[in-house]
C-alpha positions as CSV (number, residue, x, y, z in Angstrom):
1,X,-15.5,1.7,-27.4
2,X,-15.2,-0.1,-23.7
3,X,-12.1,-2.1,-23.0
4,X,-13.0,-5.7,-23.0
5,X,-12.4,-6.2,-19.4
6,X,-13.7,-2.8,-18.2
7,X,-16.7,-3.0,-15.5
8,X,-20.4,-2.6,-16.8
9,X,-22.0,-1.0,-14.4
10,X,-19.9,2.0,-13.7
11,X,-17.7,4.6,-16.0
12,X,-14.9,4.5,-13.3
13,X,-12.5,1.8,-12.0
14,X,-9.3,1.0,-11.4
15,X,-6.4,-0.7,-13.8
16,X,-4.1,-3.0,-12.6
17,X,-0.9,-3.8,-14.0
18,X,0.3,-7.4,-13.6
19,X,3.0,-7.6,-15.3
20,X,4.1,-4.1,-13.4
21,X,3.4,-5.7,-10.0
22,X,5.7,-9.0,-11.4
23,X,8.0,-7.1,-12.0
24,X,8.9,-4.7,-9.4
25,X,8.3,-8.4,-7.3
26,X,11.2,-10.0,-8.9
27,X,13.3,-6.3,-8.8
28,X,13.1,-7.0,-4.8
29,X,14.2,-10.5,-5.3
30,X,17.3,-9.4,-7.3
31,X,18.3,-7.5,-3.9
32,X,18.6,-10.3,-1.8
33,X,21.2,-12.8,-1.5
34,X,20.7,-16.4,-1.4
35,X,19.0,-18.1,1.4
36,X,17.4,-14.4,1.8
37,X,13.5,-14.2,1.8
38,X,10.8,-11.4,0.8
39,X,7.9,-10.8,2.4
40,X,5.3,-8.9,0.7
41,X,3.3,-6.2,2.6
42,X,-0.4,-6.5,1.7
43,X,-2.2,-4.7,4.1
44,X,-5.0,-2.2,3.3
45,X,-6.3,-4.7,0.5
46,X,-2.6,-4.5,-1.1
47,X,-2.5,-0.8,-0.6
48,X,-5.7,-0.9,-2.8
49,X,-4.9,-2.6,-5.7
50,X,-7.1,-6.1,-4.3
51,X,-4.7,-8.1,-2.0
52,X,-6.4,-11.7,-3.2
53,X,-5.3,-11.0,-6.6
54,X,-2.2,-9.4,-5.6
55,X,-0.8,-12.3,-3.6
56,X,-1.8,-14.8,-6.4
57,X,0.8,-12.9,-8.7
58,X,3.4,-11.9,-5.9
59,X,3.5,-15.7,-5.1
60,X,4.2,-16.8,-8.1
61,X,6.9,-14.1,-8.3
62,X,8.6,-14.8,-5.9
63,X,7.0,-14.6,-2.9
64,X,8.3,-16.3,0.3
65,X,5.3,-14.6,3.2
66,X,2.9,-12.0,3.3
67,X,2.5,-9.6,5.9
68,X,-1.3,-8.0,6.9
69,X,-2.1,-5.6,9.7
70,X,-5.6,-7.1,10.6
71,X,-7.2,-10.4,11.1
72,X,-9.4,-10.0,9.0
73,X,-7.0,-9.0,5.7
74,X,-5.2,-12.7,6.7
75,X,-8.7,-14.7,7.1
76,X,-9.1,-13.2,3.1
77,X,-5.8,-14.5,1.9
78,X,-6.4,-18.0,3.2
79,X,-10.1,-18.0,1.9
80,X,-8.3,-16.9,-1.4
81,X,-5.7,-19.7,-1.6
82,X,-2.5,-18.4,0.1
83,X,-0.9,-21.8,1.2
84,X,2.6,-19.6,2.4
85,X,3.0,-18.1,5.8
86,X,0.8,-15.3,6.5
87,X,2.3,-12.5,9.3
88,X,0.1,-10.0,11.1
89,X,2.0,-7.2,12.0
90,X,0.4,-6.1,15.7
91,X,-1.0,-8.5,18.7
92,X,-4.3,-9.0,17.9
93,X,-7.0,-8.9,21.2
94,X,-7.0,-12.8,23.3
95,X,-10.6,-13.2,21.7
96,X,-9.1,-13.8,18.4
97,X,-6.5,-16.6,19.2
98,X,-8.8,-18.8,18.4
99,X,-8.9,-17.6,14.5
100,X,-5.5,-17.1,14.6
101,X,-4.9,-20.5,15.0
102,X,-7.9,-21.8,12.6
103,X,-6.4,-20.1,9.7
104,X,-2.5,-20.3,11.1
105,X,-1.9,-16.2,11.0
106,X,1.2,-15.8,13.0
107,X,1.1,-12.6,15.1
108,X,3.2,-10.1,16.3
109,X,4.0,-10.8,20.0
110,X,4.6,-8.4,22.6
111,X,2.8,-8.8,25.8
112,X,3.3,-11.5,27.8
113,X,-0.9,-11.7,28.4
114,X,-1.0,-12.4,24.9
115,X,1.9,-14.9,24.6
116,X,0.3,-17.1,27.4
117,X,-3.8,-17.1,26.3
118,X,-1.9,-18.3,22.8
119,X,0.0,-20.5,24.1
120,X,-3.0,-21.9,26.5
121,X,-5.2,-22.3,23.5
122,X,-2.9,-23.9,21.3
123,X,-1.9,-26.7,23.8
124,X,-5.7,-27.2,24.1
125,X,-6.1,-27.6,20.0
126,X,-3.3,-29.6,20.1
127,X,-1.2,-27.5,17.9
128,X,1.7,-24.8,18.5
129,X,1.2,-20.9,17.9
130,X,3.9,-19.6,15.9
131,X,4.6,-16.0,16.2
132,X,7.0,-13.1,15.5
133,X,8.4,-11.1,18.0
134,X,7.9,-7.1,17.2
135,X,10.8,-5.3,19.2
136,X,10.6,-1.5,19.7
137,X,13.7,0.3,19.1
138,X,12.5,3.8,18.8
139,X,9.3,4.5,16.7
140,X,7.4,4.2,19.7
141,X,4.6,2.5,17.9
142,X,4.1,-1.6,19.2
143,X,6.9,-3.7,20.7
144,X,8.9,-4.8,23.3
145,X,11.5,-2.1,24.1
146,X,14.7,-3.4,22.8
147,X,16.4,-3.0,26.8
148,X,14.1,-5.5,27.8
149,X,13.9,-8.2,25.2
150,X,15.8,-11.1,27.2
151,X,13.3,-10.5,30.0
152,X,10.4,-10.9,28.1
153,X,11.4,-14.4,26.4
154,X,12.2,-15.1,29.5
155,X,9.1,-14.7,31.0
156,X,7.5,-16.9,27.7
157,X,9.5,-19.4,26.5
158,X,9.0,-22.0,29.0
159,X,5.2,-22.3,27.4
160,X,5.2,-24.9,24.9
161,X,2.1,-23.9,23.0
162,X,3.9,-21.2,21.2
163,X,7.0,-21.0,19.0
164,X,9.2,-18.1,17.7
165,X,9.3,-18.1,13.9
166,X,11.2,-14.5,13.8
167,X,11.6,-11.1,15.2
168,X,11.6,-8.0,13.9
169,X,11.7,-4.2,14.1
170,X,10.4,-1.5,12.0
171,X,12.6,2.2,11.4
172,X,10.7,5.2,11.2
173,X,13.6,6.9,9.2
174,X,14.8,4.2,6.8
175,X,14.4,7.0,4.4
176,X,17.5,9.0,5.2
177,X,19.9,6.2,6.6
178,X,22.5,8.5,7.0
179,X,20.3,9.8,9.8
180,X,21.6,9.8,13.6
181,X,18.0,8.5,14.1
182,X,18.3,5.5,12.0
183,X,21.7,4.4,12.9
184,X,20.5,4.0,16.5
185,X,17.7,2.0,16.1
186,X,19.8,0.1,13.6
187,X,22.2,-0.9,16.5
188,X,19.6,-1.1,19.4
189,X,17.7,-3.7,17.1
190,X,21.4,-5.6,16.3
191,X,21.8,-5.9,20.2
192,X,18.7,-7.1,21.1
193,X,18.8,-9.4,18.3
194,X,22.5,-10.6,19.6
195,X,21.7,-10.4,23.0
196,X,18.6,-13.4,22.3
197,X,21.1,-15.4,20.3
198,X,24.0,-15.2,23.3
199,X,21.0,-16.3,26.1
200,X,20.1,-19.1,23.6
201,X,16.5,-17.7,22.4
202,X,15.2,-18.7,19.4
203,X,15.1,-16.0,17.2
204,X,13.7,-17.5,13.9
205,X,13.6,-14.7,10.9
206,X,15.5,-11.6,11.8
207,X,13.7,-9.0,9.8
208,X,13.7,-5.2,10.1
209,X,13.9,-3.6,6.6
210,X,10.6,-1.9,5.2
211,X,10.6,-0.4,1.1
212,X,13.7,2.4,2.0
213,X,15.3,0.7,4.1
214,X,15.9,-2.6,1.6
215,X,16.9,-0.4,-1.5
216,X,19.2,1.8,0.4
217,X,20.9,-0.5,3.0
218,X,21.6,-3.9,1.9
219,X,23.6,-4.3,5.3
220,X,20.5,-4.8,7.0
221,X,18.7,-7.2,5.0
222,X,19.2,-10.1,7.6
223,X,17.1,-12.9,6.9
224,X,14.1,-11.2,5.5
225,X,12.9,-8.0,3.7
226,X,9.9,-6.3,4.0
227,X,8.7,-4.4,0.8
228,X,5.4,-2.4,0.8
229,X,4.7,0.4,-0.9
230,X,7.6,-0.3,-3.5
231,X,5.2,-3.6,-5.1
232,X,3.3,-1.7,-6.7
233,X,5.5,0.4,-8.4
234,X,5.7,3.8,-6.1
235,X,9.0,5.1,-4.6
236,X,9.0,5.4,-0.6
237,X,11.0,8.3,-0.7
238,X,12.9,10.6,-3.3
239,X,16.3,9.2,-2.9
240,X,15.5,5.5,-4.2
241,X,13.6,7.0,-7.6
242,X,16.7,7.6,-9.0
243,X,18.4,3.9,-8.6
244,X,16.0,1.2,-8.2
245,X,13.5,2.1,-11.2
246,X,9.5,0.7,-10.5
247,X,6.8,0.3,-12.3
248,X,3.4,2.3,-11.5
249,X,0.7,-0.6,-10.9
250,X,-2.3,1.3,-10.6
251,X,-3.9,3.5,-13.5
252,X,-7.4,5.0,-12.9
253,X,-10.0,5.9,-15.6
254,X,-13.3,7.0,-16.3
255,X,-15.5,7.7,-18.8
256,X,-17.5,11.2,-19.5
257,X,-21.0,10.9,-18.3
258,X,-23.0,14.5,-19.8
259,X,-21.2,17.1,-21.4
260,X,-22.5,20.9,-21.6
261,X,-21.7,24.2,-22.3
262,X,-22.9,26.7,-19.7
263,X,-23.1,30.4,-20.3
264,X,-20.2,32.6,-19.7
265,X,-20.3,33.4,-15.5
266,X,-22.7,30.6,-15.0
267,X,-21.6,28.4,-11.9
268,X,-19.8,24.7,-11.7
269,X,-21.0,22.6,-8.6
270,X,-21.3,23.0,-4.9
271,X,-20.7,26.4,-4.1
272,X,-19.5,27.8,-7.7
273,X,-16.2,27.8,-6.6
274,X,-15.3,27.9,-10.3
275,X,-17.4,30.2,-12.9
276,X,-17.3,29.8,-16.7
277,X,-15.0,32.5,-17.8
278,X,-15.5,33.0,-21.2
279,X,-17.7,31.5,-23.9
280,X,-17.1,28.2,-25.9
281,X,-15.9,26.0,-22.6
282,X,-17.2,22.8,-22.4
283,X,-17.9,21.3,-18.8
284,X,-17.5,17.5,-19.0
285,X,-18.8,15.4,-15.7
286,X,-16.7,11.8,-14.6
287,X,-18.3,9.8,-12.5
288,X,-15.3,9.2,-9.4
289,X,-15.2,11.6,-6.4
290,X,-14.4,11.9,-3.2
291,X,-15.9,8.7,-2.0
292,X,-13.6,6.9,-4.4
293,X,-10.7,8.5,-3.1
294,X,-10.4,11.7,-5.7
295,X,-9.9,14.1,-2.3
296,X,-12.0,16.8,-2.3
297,X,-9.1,19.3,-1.4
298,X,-7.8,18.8,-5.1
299,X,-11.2,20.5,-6.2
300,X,-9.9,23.3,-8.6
301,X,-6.2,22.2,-8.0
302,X,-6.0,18.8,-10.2
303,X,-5.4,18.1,-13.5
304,X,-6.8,14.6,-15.8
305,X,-5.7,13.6,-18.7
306,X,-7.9,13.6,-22.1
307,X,-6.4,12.2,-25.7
308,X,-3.0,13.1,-24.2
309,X,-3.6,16.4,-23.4
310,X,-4.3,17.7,-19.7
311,X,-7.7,19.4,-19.0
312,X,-8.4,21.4,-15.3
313,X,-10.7,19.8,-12.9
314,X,-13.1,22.9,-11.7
315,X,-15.4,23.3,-9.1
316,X,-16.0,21.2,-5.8
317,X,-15.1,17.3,-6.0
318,X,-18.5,15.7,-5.2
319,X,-19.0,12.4,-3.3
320,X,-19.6,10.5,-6.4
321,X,-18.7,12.7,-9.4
322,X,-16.7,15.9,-10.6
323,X,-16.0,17.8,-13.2
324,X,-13.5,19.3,-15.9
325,X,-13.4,22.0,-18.2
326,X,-12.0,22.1,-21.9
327,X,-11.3,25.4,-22.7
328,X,-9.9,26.3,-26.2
329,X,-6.9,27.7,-26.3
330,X,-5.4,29.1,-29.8
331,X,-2.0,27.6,-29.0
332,X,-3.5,24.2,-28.2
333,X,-6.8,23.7,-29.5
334,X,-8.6,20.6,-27.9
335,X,-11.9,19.0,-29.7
336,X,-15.0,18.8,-27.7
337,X,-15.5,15.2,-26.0
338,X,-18.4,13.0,-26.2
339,X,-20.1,11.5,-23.9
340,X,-18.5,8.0,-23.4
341,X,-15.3,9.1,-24.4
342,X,-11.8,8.1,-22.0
343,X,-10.0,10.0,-19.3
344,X,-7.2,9.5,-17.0
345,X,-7.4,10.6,-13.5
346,X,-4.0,8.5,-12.8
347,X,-2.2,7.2,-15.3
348,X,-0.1,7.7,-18.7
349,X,-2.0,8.6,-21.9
350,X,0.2,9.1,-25.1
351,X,3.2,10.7,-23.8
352,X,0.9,12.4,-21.2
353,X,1.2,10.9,-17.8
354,X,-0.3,11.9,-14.1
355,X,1.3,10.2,-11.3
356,X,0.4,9.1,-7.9
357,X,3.4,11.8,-6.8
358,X,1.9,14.7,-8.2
359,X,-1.6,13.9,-6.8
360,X,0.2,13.5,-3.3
361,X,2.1,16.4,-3.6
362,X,-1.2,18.5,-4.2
363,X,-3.0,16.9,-1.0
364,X,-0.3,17.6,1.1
365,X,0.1,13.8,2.0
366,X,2.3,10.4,0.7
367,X,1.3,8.5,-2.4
368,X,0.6,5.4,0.0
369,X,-3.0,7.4,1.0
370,X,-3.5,8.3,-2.7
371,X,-3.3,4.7,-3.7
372,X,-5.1,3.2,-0.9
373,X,-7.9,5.7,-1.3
374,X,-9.1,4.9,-4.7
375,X,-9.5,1.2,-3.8
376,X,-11.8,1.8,-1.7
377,X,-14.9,1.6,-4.0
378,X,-14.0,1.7,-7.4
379,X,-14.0,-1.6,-9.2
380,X,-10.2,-3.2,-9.9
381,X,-9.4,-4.5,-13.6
382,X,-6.6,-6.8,-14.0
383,X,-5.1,-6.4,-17.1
């Protein structure tokens, strides 16, 4: 029987947990202290879980600004109904100043070329460009370079088309903050910051604190956090799993399209990199691959879940579809499935449950490119 908000044109999608995503947004509220603010990071389309949808329910969570990494992903929130402020988190090229200022998207500021075209432009509209400054205090990624912070506002400040709403710095080790690492760009970002205020820059929101970082060092919280990756319910790292509980967001599920059952040593897709090894195994076909995110390097490697047991994926993860293998066992005997019948690629089913972790820790990557993958094409349901 189909769920009664599943898609009806495809046997695959994505699930997505709103009352999860509520609350692990209010579980980042409870960190701060009053006055405090969150913003929510929902770049990549929210991580892939749909970032129009996801703001509607961060905002009314909680939410105090959103943060984006391209024009565009702002443009989308506006068009969507975000009223709060909306940060992109690089400089954008001059040629978009003008949409910047349409659809007031502050960006991140840190070449003085920039500054001035924004400034130029806004005075022209009539209006004033508000923008965070990004200061670079060791990731070696965007920024000015935390030495050289009082020279650049210097060198922008007199132009009064553009305002500082905030400045900021991102750690590229917030996930061991008893690292050598971190404490130093922890104190060049605390200079800089002081040596603004002492010169009598504006500074606005002093922010530096991504997911780690705002679970395991309150001391740095300033006024702003930045939580990504710990929205929807996945830990940054394995220290904070153990004291600031989340809830998984995303689930994905598909249905069984064909079910066979191939001779003993006949092949299973591209290549036959799996063989049927005995008699009585029944090949079952999903419709999700690698184009939807299932990698194709957890061909033969993954498990899925099927009326709470867990069932082998075999042979090579194609673009669209793949397959998986139900192979009686005395100890555990499994029924043959029907076609139409429910599995979980990532999810809990029953006491059963197959985590974004796992899956990352099989590809050899982070569960922020597991999650971001399958919402690529697969169709989201908000449940």
């Amino acid at each position: 029987m189909a769920l009664s908000k599943e898609p009806a044109t495809r046997w695959a999608w994505v699930e997505i947990d709103q009352g999860a995503l509520r609350r692990n947004v209010r579980a980042f509220k409870n960190l701060l202290a009053p006055g405090q603010r969150l913003c929510c990071v929902v770049k990549a389309d929210a991580y892939g879980h749909g970032a129009p949808q996801c703001a509607k329910i961060m905002q009314a969570a909680g939410a105090d600004m959103f943060a984006v990494a391209t024009l565009d992903e702002g443009i989308q929130l506006r068009q969507g109904g975000v009223k709060i402020p909306i940060l992109m988190l690089s400089e954008p090229p001059a040629s978009s100043v003008d949409l910047l200022l349409q659809y007031d998207i502050m960006p991140s500021l840190y070449t003085a070329e920039f500054a001035l075209a924004y400034g130029e432009r806004a005075v022209e509209l009539g209006v004033v460009g508000r923008y965070h400054m990004a200061i670079e205090t060791g990731m070696n990624r965007i920024g000015v370079h935390y030495a050289d912070v009082l020279e650049f506002r210097r060198s922008i400040d007199f132009h009064r088309g553009i305002e500082c709403d905030g400045v900021f710095t991102h750690f590229a080790t917030a996930d061991d903050p008893d690292s050598w690492e971190y404490s130093l760009q922890r104190r060049r970002f605390r200079e800089a910051v002081q040596a603004m205020k002492d010169a009598d820059c504006e500074c606005g929101i002093v922010h530096c604190d991504n997911t780690p970082a705002s679970i395991l060092d309150p001391a740095t919280h300033f006024d702003m956090i930045r939580a990504g990756i710990g929205l929807y319910g996945l830990q940054p790292c394995e220290r904070t799993a153990p004291i600031f509980p989340l809830d998984p967001v995303m689930s994905v599920r598909a249905r069984i399209t064909r079910v066979t059952h191939p001779a003993m040593g006949e092949g299973v897709g591209y290549g036959f990199t799996f063989r049927v090894p005995r008699a009585n195994v029944q090949i079952c076909t999903l419709p999700i691959g690698y184009a939807d995110g299932l990698a194709r390097v957890l061909s033969n490697r993954m498990e899925v879940l099927y009326k709470g047991r867990r069932l082998r994926q075999v042979g090579n993860i194609c673009m669209d579809q793949c397959m998986v293998a139900i192979q009686q066992m005395t100890a555990q005997p499994v029924e043959d499935a029907e076609i139409g019948e429910l599995v979980t690629i990532v999810g809990r089913d029953g006491d059963a449950v197959i985590t974004m972790d796992e899956m990352a820790a099989l590809r050899g990557t982070i569960n922020y490119e597991v999650a971001c993958g399958f919402g690529m094409r697969l169709e989201k349901v908000y449940l």
